[in-house]
N, C-alpha and C positions, 0 to 999 in steps of 0.2 A: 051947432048947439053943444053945450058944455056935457059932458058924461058925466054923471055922479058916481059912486061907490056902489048903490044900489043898481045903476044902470048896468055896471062893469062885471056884477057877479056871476051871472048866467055863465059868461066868459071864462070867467077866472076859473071856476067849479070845471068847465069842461077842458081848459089846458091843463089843471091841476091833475084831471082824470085821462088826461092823454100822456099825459106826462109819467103819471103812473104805471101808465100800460107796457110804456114803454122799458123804463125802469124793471118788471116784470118780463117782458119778454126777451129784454137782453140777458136779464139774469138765467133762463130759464135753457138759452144757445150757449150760454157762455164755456159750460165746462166741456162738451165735445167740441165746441171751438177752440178750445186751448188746450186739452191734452189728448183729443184722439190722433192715432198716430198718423193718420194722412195730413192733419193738421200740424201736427209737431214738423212732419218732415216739411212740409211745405211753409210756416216759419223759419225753419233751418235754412230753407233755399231764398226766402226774400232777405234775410240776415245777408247772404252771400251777395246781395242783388244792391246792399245800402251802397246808395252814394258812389256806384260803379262808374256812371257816365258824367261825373262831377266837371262840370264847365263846359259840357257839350250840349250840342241842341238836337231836339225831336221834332216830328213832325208826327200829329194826333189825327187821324183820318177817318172823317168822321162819313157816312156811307148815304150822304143828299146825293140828289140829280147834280150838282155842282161841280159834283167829280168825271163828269162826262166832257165837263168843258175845262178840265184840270189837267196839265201835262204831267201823267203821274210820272215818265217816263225818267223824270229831274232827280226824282225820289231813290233811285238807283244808288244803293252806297248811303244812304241817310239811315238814322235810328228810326224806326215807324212804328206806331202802335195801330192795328187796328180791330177793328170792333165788329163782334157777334157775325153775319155773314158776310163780310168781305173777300172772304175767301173765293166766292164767284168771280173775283175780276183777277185774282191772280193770277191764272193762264193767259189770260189777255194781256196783261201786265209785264208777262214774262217775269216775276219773282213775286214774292210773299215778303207781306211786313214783318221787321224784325220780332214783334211779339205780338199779340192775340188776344182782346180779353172778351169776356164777356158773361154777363153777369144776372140777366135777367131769365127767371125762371122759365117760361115759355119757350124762351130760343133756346136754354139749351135743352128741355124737355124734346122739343122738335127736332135739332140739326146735333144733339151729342152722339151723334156715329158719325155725323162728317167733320165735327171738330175736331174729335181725337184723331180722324185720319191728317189733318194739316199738320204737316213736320215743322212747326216753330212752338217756342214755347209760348204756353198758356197760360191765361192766367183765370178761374172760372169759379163762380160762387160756391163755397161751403153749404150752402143753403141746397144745393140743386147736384149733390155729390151722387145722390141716389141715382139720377138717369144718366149720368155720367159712368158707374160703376156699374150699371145693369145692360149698357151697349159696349164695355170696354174690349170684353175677354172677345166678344163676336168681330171685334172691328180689329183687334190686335192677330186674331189668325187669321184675316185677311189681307194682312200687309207683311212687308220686307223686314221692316224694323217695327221694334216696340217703341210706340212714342209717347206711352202711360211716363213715363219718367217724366216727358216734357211740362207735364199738368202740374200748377201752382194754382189752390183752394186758397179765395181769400175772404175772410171772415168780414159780407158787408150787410148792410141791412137797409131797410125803405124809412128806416126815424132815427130822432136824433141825430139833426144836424149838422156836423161837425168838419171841417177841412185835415186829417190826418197827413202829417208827415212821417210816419213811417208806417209803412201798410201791413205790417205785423200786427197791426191793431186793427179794430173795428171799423170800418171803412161806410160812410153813407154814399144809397146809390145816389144821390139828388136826384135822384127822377131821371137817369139818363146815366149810359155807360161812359160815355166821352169825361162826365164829373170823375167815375172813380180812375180811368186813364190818367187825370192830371194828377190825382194823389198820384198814380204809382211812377209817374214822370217824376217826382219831386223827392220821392222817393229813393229813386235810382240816380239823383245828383242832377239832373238836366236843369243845365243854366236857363236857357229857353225853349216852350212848349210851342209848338206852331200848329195851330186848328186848319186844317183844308176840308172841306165836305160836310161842314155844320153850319147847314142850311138853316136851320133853327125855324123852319115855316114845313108844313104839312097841308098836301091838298086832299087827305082825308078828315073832316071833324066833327067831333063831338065831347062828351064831359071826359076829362082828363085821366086816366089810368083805366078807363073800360075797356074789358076783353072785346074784342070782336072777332069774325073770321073773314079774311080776304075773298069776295066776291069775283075778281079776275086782275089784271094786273095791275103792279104797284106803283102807282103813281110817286110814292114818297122816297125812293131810294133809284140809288142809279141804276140798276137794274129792274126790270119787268115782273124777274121770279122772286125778287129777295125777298118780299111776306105776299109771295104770289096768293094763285086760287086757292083756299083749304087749309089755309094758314092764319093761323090764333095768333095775336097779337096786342098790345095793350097801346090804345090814346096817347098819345105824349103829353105832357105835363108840363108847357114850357114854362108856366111860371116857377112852377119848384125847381126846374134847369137854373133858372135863371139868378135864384139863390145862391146855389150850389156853387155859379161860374162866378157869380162877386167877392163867396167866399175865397176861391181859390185863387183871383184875382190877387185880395189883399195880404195872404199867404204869399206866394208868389213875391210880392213888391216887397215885401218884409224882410223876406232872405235876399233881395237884394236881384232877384231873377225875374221873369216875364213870360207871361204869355201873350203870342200875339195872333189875330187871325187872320189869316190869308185865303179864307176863302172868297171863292167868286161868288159875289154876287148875294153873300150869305145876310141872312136880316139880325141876327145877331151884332148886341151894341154895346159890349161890356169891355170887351178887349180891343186893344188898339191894333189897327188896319193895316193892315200892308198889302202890296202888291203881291202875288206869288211869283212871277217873272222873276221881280227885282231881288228874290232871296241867292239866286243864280249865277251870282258875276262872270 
């Protein structure tokens, strides 16, 4: 049935006032996101970061069951980002990805004394500096080395959709840290992004972005413990994922680069397929 203008206002009045909101609440981050000095420095340091890895390829690893059936061992000597606790498979792994991001409030409320203790750098939201600077000083006189240096705050947010190529700016989470990884892929010049472990399906559900707390083990990550028993965690949200990954998609094709996924077995249908074997000659 056709929509009229009368039909359409209810709508229009509520994007105009979401719209505003948001408009409003960027405003309201914006000036300790641009001049406070952990922020300065940490601009200074993605400045240093532009376009480093220009014409080389990454691998974005994203933290499904998928990775259990993934030879990360290939990954050895590869550019890698990875995301919020993967740090649990590192010893297993025998190495850590070359960087680290992680951006949702929860995980790092929850795990910022064990993120600051992984020696790579970081990359972790402005938004959630507080529990990151309240576990720093206890976690730095228990280790060898200070590795508060390694910490890069990036200014992103849950609105305002947007695909940023240089992550000195405002960065949307799309509902999923693997979105803001490919900004900072694109960022940092990578000809091509390769997705492994974005399984993009959940055998826990319900309505999208809801707190819950894990009742025993985690079915949704390749590990048991990763949002094990007692651990607060938010719904995934894969339609707004799935936004986010078209936009970066058509970003990506525009510069002339790619992302492609190689995960096993992954239900995600946005980017073009590959084998992960076949990346290995």
């Amino acid at each position: 049935m056709r929509q009229t203008v009368k039909d359409l206002t209810p709508q229009l009045i509520l994007n105009i006032a979401r719209g505003s909101r948001d408009v409003l609440q960027r405003a309201a981050e914006w000036p300790a996101a641009t001049f406070h000095p952990l922020r300065r420095e940490s601009i200074a340091k993605l400045a240093a970061l532009k376009d480093i890895h220009k014409g080389e390829r990454c691998f974005i690893i994203g933290n499904g069951p998928s990775l259990k059936n993934t030879d990360i061992s290939k990954l050895r000597g590869e550019y890698t980002f990875g995301m919020n606790r993967v740090y649990l498979a590192f010893e297993a792994w025998g190495f850590p990805t070359s960087y680290l991001v992680s951006v949702n409030s929860l995980v790092i409320e929850q795990c910022a004394a064990e993120l600051l203790a992984v020696p790579v750098m970081k990359f972790l939201s402005w938004r959630s500096r507080g529990s990151v600077r309240s576990n720093q000083y206890a976690v730095i006189s228990s280790l060898p080395t200070d590795y508060s240096s390694l910490i890069t705050y990036l200014h992103t947010s849950y609105t305002g959709p947007t695909f940023v190529t240089d992550a000195r700016a405002r960065l949307w989470e799309g509902a999923t840290v693997t979105y803001v990884c490919l900004q900072l892929a694109f960022h940092m010049g990578f000809d091509t992004a390769i997705l492994i472990g974005v399984d993009h399906s959940f055998a826990t559900q319900g309505k999208p972005n809801t707190t819950i707390t894990s009742q025993g083990d985690d079915p949704n990550h390749f590990s048991a413990d990763y949002f094990g028993r007692g651990f607060r965690w938010q719904l995934p949200d894969l339609d707004t994922s799935e936004v986010g990954y078209w936009m970066a998609k058509r970003a990506y094709e525009s510069a002339g680069r790619k992302v492609l996924d190689a995960t096993v077995g992954g239900k995600l249908q946005v980017f073009e397929k590959v084998g992960y074997e076949g990346l290995f000659p």
